[in-house]
C-alpha positions in Angstrom: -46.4 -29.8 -5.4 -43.7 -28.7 -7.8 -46.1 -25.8 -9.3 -46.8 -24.9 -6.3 -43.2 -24.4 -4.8 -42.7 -22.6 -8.0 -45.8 -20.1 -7.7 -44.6 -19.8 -4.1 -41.5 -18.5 -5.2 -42.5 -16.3 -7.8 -44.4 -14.6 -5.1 -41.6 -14.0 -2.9 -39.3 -13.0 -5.8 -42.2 -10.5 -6.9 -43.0 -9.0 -3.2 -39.5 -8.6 -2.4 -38.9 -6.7 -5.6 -41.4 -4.2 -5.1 -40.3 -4.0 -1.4 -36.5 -2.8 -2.4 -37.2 -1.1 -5.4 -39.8 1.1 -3.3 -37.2 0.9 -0.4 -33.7 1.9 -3.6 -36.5 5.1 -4.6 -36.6 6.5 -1.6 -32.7 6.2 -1.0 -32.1 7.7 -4.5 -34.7 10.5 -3.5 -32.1 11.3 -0.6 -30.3 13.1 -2.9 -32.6 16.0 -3.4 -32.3 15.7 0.3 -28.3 16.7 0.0 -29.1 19.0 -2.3 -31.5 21.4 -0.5 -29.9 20.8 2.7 -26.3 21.8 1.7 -27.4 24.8 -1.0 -29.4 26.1 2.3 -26.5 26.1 4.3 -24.3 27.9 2.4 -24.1 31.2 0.6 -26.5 32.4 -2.0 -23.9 33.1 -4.7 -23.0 29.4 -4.7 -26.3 27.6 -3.8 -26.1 26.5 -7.8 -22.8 25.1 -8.1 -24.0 22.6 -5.0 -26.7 21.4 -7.0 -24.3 21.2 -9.8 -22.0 18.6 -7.8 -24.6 16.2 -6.5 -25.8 16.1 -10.2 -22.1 14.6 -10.2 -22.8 12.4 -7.5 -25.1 10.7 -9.4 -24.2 10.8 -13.0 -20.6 10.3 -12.4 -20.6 8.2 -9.6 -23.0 6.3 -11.1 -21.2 5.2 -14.3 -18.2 4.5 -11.6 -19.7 2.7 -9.8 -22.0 0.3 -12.8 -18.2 0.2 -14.7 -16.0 -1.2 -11.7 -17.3 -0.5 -8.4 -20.0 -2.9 -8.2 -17.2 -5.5 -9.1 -14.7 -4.0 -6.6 -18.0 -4.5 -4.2 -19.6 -8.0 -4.7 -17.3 -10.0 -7.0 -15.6 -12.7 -6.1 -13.8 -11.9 -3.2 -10.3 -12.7 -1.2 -11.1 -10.9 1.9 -10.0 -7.6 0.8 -11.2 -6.6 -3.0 -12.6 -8.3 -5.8 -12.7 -7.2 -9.4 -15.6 -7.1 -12.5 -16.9 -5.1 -14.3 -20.5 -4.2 -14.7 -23.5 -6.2 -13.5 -22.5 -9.7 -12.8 -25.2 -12.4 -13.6 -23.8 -15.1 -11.2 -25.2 -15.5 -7.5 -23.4 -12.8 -5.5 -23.5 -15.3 -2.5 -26.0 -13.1 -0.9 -29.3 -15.2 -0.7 -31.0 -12.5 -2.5 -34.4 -13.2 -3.6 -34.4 -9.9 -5.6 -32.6 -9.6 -9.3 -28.6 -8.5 -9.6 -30.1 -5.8 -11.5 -32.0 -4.3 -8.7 -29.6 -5.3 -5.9 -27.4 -2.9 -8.0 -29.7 -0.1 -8.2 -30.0 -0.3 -4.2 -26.3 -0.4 -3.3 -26.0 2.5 -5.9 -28.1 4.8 -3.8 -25.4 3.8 -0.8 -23.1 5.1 -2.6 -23.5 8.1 -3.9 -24.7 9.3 -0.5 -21.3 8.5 0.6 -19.9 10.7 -1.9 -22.5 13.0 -1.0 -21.3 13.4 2.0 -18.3 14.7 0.8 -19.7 17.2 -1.2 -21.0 19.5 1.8 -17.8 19.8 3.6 -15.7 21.4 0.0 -18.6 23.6 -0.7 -17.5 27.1 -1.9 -14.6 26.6 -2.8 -13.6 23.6 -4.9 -13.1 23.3 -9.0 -15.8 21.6 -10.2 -13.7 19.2 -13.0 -11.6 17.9 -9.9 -14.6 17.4 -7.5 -15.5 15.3 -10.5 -12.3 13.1 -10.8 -12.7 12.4 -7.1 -16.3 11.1 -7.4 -15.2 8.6 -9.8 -12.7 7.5 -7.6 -14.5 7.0 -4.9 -17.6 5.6 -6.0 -15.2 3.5 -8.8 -12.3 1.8 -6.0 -13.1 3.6 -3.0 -16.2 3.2 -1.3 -16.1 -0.4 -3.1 -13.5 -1.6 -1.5 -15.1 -0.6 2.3 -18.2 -2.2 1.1 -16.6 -6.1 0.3 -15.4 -5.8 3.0 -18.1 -4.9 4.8 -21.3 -6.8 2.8 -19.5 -9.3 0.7 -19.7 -12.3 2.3 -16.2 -12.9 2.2 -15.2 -9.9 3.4 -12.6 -9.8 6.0 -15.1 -7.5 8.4 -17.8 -9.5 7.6 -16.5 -12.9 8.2 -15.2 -11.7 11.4 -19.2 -10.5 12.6 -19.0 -7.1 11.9 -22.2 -5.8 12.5 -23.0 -2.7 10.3 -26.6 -3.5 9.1 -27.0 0.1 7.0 -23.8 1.9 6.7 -22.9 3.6 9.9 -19.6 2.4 8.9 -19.2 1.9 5.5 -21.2 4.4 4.0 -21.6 7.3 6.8 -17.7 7.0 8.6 -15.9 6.6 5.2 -17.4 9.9 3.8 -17.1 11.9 7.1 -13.5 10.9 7.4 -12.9 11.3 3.6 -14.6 14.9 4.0 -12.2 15.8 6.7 -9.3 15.0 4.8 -10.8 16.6 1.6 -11.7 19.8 4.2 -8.2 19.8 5.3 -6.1 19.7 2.0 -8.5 22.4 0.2 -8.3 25.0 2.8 -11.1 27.4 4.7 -13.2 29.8 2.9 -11.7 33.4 2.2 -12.4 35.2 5.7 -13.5 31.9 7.9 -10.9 32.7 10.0 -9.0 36.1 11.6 -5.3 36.3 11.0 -5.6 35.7 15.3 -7.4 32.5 14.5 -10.6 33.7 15.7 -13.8 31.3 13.7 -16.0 34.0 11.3 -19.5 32.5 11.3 -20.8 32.7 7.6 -24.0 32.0 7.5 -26.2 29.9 5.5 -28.3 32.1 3.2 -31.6 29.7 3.7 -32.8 28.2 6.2 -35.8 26.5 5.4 -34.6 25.3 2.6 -31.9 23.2 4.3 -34.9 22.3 6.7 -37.0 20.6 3.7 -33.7 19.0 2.8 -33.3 17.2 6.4 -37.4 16.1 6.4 -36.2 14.7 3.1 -33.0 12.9 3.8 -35.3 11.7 7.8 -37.9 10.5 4.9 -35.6 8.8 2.9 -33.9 7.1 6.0 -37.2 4.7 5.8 -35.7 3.2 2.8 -32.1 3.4 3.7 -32.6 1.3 7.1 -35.3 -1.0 6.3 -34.1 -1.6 2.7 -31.3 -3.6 4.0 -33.3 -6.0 4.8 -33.2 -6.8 0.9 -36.7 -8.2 1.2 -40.1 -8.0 3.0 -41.4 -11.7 3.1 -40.4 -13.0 6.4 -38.8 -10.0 7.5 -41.8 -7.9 8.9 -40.8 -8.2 12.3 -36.9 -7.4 11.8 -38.5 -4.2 9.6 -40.5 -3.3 12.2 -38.0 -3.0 14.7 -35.8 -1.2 12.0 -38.3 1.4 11.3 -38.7 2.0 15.2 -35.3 2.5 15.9 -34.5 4.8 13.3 -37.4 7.3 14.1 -36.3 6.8 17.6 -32.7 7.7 17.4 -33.7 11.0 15.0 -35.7 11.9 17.4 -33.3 11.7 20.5 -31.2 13.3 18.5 -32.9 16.3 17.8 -34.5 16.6 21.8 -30.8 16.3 22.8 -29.6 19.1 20.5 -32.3 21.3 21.4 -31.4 21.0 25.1 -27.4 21.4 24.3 -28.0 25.1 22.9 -29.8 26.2 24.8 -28.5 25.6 27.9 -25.1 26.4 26.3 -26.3 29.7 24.5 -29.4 30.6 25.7 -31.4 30.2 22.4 -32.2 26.9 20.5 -30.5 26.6 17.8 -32.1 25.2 14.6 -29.3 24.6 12.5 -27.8 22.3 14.8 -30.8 20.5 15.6 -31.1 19.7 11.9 -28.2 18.3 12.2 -28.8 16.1 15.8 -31.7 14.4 14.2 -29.3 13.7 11.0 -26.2 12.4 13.7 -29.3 10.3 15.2 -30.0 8.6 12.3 -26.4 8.2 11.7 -25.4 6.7 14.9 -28.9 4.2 14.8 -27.9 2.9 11.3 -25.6 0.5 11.9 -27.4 -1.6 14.7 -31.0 -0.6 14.2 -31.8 -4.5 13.3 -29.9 -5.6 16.9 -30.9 -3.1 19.8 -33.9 -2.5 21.3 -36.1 0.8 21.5 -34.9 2.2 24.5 -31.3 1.7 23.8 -32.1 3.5 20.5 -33.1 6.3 22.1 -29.7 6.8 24.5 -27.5 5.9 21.2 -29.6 9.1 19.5 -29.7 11.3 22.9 -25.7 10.9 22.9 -25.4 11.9 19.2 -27.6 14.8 19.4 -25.0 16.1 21.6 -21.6 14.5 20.8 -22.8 16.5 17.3 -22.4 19.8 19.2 -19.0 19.0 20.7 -17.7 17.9 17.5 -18.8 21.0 15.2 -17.3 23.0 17.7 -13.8 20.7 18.1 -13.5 20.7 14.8 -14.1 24.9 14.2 -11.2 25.1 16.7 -8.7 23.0 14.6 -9.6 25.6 11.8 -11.3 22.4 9.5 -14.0 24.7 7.6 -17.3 22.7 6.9 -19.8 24.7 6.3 -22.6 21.6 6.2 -21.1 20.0 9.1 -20.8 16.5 7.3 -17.6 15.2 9.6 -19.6 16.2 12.7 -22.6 14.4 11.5 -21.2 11.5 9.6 -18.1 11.0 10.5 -17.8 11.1 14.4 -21.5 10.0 14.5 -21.0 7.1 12.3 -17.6 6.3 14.3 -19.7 5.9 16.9 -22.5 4.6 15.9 -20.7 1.8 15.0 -19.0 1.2 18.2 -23.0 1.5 20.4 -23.5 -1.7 18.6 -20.6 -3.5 20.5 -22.5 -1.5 23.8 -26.0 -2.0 23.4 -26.8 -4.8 21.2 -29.4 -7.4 22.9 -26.6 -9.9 21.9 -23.1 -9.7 21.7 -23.6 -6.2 23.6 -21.4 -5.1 26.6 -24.4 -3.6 28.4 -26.3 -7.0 28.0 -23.4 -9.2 29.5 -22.0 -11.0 27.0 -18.5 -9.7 26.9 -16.5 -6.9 24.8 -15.8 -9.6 21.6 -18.4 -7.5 19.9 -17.3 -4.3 20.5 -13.6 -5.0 19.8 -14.7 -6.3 16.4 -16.8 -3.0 16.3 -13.4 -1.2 16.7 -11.3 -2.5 14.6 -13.7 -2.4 11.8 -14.6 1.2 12.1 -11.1 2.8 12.7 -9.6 0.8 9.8 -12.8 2.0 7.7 -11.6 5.8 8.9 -8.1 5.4 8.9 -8.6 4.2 5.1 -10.9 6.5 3.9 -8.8 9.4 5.5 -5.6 8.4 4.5 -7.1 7.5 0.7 -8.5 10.9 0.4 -5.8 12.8 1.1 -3.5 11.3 -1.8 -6.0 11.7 -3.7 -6.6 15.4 -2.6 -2.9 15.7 -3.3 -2.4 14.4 -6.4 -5.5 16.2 -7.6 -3.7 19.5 -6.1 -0.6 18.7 -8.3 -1.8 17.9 -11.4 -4.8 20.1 -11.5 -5.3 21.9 -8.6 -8.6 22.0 -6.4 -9.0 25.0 -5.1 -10.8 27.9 -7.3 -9.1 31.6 -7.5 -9.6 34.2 -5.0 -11.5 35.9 -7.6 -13.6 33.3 -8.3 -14.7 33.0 -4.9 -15.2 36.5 -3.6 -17.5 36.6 -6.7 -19.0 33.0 -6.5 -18.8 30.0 -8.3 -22.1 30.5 -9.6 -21.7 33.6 -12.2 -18.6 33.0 -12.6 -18.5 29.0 -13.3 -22.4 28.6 -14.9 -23.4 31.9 -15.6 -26.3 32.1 -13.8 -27.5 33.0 -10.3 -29.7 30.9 -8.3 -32.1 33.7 -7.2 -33.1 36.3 -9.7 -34.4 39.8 -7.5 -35.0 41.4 -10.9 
């Protein structure tokens, strides 16, 4: 009997591994998913230096986040912040049935697509060596310190029943809100706006491009959502249901986007709905695992236009982003959030069980904001003193590209 609860075991450890390390590939693989998206919607003379900081992202985030942020994370907490420093051996407290090594790997992915985030709304126009200073910080103290809250089981959010199963909160809020205050302390593009304070549209300089990165980032979703599961053996319904929602969401998302434009211009417009099916998958993630199918799909119908508002609320405050990352992430992840205290099948408002939930819901995510806002701009400042974050005039008319690598992205000749 022994042998065989042993054999048993080995079985779930060994499914379960292959099911989040599958599920942590497929999250990394997001990041090409960043990439193309962002380079596509910006200007061809700085499509490189994009690349170039989602390379930091990953290398520099992720030496942050192995040195102290995993500690910061999933050490032994007091509510607020823990400390340690690289890959602790003893049980996190979790129940994972997957190794510390590979729970790593996974929350890694989480991440640096919250620093990716970031990265779209200071495109062309940002020094490269201070863009890197900040992804240390975040992925080092930053984002680590939202997540033990959040995950660690003695997190102050999560032993109050915070509900965020993938990061509508902790991952997509914070880096919308930290890109806002990031957008706001480096300034608009050269000719964004008139000296009348009229908004220049400048363009992105390809299109399909930034489309291949959305399928990838909707394709890496798959392993985002359901990967949080942190295992498939006795999960397969609670994945199924995770899976459904998501697609349903994006999809809602990208229906109610198309609809928006063009009965508010006439024409559809594509660029935006890349970016409802991305604020439909934002504002599914945190309560795919607790609301039904059809409430999916109104929580991604609402996105796919609160999106729309929010690009152009945000345009009139003179905030340049040229990706559209607060619009998407961070007012879609804000609410997100709070459509878990609305629709969830238990504990939701629209399902009679009181607003307990949803007040939970609240104070988690505005604190999650209001920290990741107010963090970033300090940080933005200090950077600003000591060594400045903004390239020269010159530098940007000409474009980060020849001027900080060398090199263009596309060669005519």
């Amino acid at each position: 009997m022994e042998n065989y609860t042993e054999l048993l075991n080995e079985h779930v450890y060994a499914i379960n591994t292959v099911w989040v390390a599958l599920c942590a590939a497929l999250i990394f693989f997001m990041e090409a998913g960043f990439a193309l998206l962002e380079a596509g919607f910006i200007r061809a003379k700085n499509a490189m230096s994009i690349i170039a900081k989602v390379i930091i992202d990953i290398t520099f985030g992720g030496i942050a986040f192995f040195a102290v942020g995993f500690g910061v994370a999933y050490g032994v907490s007091n509510g607020w912040f823990a400390s340690g420093f690289g890959i602790m051996d003893e049980d996190l407290g979790l129940g994972l049935t997957v190794s510390n090594q590979l729970f790593w790997f996974i929350q890694l992915g989480f991440a640096i697509a919250a620093i990716s985030i970031v990265s779209g709304a200071l495109a062309e126009r940002m020094k490269l060596w201070s863009y890197a200073i900040m992804v240390v910080v975040f992925c080092g103290i930053m984002y680590p310190l939202v997540a033990n809250w959040v995950w660690n089981p003695n997190g102050w959010l999560a032993v109050r029943g915070f509900n965020d199963f993938a990061g509508s909160a902790a991952v997509h809020a914070m880096g919308g809100f930290s890109a806002l205050a990031a957008a706001i302390v480096l300034g608009p593009r050269i000719g964004k706006y008139s000296k009348e304070g009229n908004s220049n549209t400048i363009p992105g300089h390809n299109l399909p491009l930034a489309s291949v990165g959305a399928f990838i980032l909707w394709f890496g979703w798959f392993g985002f959502n359901p990967g949080s599961t942190l295992g498939a053996v006795g999960n397969w319904e609670l994945i199924g249901d995770v899976v459904v929602n998501t697609f349903l969401a994006s999809a809602a998302g990208g229906i109610a986007t198309m609809f928006y434009t063009y009965f508010s211009y006439g024409k559809i417009d594509i660029t935006m709905v890349i970016n409802g099916i991305l604020a439909g998958l934002v504002s599914i993630t945190a309560g795919c695992n607790v609301v039904g199918p059809v409430s999916a799909i109104f929580i991604g119908f609402i996105a796919g236009v609160l999106v729309d508002v929010a690009v152009l609320f945000f345009d009139k405050m003179k905030v340049d982003d040229p990706v559209g990352a607060v619009a998407v992430h961070g007012v879609n992840g804000l609410f997100g959030t709070l459509a878990v205290g609305f629709f969830a099948t238990e504990g939701g408002l629209f399902f009679g069980a009181g607003a307990d939930l949803l007040i939970t819901q609240f104070i988690g995510v505005s604190t999650i904001a209001l920290f990741s806002f107010s963090f970033t701009i300090i940080l933005m400042k200090v950077l600003k003193s000591a060594v400045g974050v903004r390239i020269s005039n010159e530098e940007e008319e000409a474009g980060i590209d020849s001027v900080s690598f060398g090199v263009k992205s596309y060669n005519n000749e």
